[in-house]
Structures are given as C-alpha cells and as structure tokens.
Backbone as CSV, one residue per row, in Angstrom:
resi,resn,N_x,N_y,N_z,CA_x,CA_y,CA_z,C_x,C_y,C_z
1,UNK,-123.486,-26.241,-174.371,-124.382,-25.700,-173.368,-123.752,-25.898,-171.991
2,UNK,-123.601,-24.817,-171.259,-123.148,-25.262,-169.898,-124.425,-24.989,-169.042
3,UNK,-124.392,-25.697,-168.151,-124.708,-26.390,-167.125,-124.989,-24.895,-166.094
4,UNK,-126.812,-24.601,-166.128,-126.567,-23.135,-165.271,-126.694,-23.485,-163.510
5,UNK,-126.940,-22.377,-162.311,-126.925,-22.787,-161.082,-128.145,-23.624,-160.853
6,UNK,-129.384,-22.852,-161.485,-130.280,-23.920,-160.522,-130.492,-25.413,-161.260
7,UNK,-129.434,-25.956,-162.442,-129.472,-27.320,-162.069,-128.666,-27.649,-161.718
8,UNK,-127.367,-27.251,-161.503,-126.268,-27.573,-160.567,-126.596,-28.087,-159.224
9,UNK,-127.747,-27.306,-158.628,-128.708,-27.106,-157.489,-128.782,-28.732,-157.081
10,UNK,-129.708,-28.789,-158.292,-130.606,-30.184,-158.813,-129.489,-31.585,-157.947
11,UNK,-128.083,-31.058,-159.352,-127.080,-32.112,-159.167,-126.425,-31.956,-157.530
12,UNK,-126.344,-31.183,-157.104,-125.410,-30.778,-156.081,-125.962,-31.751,-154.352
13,UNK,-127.061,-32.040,-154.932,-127.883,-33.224,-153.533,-127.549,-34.297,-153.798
14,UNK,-127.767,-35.288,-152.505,-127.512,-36.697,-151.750,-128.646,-37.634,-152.426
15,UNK,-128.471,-38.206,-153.704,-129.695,-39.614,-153.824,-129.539,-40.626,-153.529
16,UNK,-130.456,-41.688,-153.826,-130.185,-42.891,-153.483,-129.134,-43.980,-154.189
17,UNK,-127.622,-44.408,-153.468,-126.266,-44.936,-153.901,-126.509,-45.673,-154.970
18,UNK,-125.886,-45.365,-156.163,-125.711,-46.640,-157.422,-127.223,-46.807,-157.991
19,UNK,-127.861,-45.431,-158.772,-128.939,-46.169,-158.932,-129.106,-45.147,-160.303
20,UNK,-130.164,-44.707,-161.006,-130.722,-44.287,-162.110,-132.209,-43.063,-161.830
21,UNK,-131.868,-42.102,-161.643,-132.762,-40.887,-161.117,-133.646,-40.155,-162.029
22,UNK,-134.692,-40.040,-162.358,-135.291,-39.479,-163.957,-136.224,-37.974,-162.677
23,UNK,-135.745,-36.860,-163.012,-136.361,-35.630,-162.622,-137.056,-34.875,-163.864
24,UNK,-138.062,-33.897,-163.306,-138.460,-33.125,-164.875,-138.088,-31.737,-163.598
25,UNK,-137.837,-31.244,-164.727,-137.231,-29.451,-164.059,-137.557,-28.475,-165.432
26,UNK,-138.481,-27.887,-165.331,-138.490,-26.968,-166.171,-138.939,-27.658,-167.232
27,UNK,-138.810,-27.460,-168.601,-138.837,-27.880,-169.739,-137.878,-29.046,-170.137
28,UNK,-137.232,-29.539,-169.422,-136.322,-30.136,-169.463,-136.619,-31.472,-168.467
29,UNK,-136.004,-32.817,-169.383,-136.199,-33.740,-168.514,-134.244,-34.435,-168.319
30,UNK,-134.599,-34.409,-166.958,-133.059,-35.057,-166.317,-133.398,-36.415,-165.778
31,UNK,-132.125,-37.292,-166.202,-131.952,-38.491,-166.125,-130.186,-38.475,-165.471
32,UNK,-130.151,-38.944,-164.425,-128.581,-38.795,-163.975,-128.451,-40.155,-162.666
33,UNK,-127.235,-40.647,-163.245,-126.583,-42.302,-162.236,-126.188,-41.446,-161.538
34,UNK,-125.955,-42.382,-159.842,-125.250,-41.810,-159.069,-124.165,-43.055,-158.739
35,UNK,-123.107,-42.332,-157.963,-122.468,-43.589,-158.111,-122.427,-44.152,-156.186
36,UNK,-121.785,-44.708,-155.461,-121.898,-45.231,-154.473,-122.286,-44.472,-153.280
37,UNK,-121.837,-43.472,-153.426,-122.033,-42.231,-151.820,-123.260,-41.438,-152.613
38,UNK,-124.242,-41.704,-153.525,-125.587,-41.054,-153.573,-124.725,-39.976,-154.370
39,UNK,-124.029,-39.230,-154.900,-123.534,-38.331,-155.958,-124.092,-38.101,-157.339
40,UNK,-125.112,-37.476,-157.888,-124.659,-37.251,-159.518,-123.444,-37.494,-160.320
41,UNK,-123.308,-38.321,-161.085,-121.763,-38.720,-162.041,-122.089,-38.343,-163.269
42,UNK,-123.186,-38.922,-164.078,-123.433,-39.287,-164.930,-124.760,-38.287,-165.667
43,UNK,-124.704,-37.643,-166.415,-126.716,-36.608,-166.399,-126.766,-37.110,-167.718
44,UNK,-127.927,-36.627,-168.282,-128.557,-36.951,-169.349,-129.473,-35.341,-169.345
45,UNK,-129.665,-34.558,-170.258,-130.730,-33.363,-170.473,-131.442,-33.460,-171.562
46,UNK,-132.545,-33.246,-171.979,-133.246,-32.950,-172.848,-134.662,-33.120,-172.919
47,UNK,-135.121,-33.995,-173.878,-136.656,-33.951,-173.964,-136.781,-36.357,-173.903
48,UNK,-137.272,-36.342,-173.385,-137.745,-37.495,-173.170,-138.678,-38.388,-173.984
49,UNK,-138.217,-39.698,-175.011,-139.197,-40.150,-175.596,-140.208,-40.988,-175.153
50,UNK,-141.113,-41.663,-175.920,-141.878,-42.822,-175.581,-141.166,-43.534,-175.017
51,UNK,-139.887,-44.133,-175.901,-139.146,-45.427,-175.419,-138.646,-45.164,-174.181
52,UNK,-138.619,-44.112,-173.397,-138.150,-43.827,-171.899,-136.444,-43.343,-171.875
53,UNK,-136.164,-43.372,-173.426,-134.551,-42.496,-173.841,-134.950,-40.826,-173.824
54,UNK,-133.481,-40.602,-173.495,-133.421,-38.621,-173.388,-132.474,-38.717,-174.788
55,UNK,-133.910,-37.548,-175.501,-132.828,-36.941,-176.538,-132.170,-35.416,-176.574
56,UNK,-130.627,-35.766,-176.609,-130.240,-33.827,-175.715,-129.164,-33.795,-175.480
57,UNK,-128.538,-33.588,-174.499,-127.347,-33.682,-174.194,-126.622,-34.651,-172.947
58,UNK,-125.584,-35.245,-172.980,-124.970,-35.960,-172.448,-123.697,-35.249,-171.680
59,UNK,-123.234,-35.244,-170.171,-122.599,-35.078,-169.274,-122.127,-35.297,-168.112
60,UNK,-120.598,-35.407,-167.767,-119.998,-36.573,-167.205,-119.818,-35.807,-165.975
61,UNK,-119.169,-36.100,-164.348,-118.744,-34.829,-163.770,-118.249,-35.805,-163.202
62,UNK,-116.632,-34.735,-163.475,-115.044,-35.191,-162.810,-115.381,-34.468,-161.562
63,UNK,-115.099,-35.685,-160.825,-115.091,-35.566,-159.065,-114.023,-36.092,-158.274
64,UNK,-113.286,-35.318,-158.150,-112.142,-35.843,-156.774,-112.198,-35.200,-155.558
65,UNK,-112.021,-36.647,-155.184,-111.977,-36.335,-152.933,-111.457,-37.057,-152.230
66,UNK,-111.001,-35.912,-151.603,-108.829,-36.511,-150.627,-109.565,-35.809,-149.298
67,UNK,-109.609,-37.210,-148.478,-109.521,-37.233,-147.131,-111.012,-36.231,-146.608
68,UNK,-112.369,-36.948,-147.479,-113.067,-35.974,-147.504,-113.392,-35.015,-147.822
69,UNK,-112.750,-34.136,-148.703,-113.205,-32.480,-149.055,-112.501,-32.521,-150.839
70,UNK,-113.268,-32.297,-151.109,-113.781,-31.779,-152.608,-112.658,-31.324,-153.186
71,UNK,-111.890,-32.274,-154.504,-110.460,-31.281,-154.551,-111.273,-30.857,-156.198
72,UNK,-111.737,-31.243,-156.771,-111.821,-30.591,-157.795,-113.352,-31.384,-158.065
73,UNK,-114.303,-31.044,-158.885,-115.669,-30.825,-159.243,-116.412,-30.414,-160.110
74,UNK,-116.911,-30.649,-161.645,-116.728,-30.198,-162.283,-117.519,-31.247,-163.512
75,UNK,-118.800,-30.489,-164.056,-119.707,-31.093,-165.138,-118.663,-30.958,-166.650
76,UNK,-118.368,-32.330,-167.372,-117.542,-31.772,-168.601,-119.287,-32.338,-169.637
77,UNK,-119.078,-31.135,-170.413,-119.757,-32.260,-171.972,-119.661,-33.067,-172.352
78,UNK,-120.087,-33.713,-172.910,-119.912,-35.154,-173.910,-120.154,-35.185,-175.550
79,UNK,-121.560,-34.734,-175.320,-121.753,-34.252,-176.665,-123.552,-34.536,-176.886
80,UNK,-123.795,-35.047,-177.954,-125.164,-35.488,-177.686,-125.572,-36.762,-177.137
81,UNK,-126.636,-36.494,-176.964,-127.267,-38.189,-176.131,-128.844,-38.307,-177.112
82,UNK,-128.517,-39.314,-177.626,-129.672,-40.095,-178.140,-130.487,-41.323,-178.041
C-alpha cells in the first residue's frame, strides 16, 4: 500500500520532538514517533485495538538533510504491524 497525499499531508507537519502521536483520519487510525526536530519517522496504519496496538501496516521514512534542505524523503514499507 503506498502512502496517498492527504496522509502525507498528515505526516508532512511539525509535532511535538521525540514523542508518540495517535491521530484517527478517516477510517484509519495513525500512530507515528517523531524524532528530535518534531518530524514523522516512524507510522503505524490501520485499525486500533483494545490493548491500544495498531493492527495494519508498518512504515519507516528515510530522511536526509545537508545544511538544512531536504536531500532525499521518502515513506519505505515494512510490512505488517501487529
């Protein structure tokens, strides 16, 4: 499954540095770490259990940045998340 614009949208904003973000968008519940500068790294998609785990898909995003500006960017798969 790739990753369409308006949750790219979602991912593409400033949260709060180093922390654990749970959004509902649609039918879909998102769970995504950020890492120190407030970034999306880490997502989680799917449907959300009792126990507060996403069952769905799992995705990482390769991020490099030289001297400030964005050299490459980019959600990869993982596979499933349970």
């Amino acid at each position: 499954m790739k990753l369409k614009d308006p949750i790219l949208n979602v991912l593409g904003k400033q949260y709060e540095p180093s922390s654990m973000i749970e959004v509902r968008f649609g039918r879909y519940d998102l769970a995504f770490r950020t890492d120190d500068g407030g970034r999306p790294i880490l997502l989680f998609i799917g449907r959300k259990m009792e126990n507060g785990r996403i069952v769905g898909e799992r995705y990482a995003r390769r991020l490099k940045i030289e001297d400030g500006k964005k050299i490459k960017d980019h959600w990869e798969h993982k596979g499933k998340a349970s």
